[in-house]
Every structure is written in C-alpha cells, then in structure tokens.
N, C-alpha and C positions, 0 to 999 in steps of 0.2 A: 754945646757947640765946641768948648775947648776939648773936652774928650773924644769926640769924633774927627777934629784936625787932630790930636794926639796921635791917636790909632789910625789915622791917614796918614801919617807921614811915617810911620814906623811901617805900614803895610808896603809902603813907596820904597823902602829904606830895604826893607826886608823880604819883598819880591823879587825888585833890582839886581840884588845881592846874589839872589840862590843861595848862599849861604855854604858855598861851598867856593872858596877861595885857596888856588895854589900861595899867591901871595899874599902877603898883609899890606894895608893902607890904613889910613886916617880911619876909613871909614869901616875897616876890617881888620884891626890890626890886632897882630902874633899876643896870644895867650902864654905867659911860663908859670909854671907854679912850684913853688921852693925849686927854681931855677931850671927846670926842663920844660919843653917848650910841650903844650900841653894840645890836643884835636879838640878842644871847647872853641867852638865858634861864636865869635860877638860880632853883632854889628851895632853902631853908631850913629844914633839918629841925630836931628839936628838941637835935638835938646843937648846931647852933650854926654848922655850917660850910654855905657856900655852896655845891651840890653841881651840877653845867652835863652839857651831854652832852659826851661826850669828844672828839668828831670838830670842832664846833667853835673847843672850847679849842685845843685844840692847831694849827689851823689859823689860830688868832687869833696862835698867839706862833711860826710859820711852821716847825713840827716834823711830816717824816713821819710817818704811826703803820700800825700795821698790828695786828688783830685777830684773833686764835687764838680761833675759836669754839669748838672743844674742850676748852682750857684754862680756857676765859674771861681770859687777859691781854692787855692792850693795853697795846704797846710804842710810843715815839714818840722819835723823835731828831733832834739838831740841834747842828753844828757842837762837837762832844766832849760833849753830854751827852745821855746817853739815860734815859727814865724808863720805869719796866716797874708795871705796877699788875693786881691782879687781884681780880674780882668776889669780895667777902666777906671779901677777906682785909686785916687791919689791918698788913700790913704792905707797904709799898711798895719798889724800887731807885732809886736814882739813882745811876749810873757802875757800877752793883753792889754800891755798898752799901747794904743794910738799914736802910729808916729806919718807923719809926712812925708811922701815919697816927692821927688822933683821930677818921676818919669809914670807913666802909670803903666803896671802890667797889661800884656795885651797878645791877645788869641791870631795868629796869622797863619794860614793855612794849616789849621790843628795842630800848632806847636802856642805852644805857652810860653811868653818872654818875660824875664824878669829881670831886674838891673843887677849885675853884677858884684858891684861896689857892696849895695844897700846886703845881700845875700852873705859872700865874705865877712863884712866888719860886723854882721849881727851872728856872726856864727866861730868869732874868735883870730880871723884873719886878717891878714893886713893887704891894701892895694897900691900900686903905684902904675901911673898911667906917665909916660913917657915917648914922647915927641921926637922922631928919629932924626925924620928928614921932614922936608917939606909938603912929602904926602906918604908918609910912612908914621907909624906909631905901635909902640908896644905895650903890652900890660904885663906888669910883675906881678902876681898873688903868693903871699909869705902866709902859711898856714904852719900852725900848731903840732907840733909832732906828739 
C-alpha cells in the first residue's frame, strides 16, 4: 500500500508538472552543476527528495546504465562503482550492498525517476539544496573534475 501511495504521488507530482518548466519553484526548482545552470529537470514530491529521469543523471556524472525492462532495474557503473536501483523498491545496491532509499524509484509515463541526491553522492558528488524565496528553490550539484 505504501508503494502504491508512493508512485501515486510522484505520478500526481510528475503529470502535474509536464516536466517541462520555464521557471523554477519549490516544486521544480533550477538545477547548476559546478555552477552552470544545467536542462536536468527534477521535480519534488512530497517526500522531499529531488526525483530526475535516470538516463540523464547518470549521463551527467559520466556512468554507463543499461535497463532490464523486465525487471524494471537499472544498473549504471563507473570506474569501481556500480549502483543497481529498481522501480518501487526502497531499497537500492551500491558495490552490492544494500542501502535504503527515503524515495523509491519509480516508472511514469516511460521515464525512470531516480532521486538525485542518492545518484550524485554515490557517484563522487556533492548536493546542496537551497531555498530561495518562498516558493523558489535551487539545487547546486559540485562534481569531481
């Protein structure tokens, strides 16, 4: 039941949205990465976590992935670490071990969302999440040269 309110509210969140925002808000707010303001779209469910399409992400912080439509996991690896994540499930790998996500991946109109934060920091980066205005917010991502 909690996975199906999960992916009910991010499907709410991320219908809503279209996902294609001239501005940023709370609920869509501006991507930079090592300081340039970056076309990664996130949006923000009410969980709190930043949640991006996966192909993206991953292509931003320079990790193969490849996608088991069967399983629904997507896998993505890069110089000794690989992250393995699968739609609904709260629980994610990194190297093979078992970590706990606070958001769970999740399939909405054939895009794959994955939480941003958890993608970054397991891939060498740093996030900062930043509250502009009142209904404005930005995301800093500091990656590894």
């Amino acid at each position: 039941m909690k996975k199906v309110l999960i992916a009910s509210l991010l499907a709410a969140t991320v219908i809503g949205s279209g996902m294609a925002h001239a501005s940023s808000s709370l609920e869509h707010p501006s991507i930079y990465v090592n300081g340039q303001k970056s076309a990664l779209n996130g949006v923000v469910p009410p969980s709190g976590s930043t949640m991006v399409p996966f192909r993206p992400v991953f292509d931003l912080v320079g990790m193969n992935v490849s996608f088991d439509d069967k399983t629904k996991i997507v896998t993505a690896t890069k110089e000794g670490v690989e992250i393995k994540l699968q739609a609904g499930s709260l629980d994610g790998y990194v190297n093979g071990k078992k970590v706990h996500l606070n958001q769970t991946p999740g399939i909405e109109n054939n895009v794959f969302y994955v939480n941003l934060r958890f993608i970054i920091e397991n891939a060498g980066g740093s996030v900062t999440w930043k509250k502009i205005s009142a209904d404005d917010a930005e995301i800093r991502i500091t990656l590894p040269e």
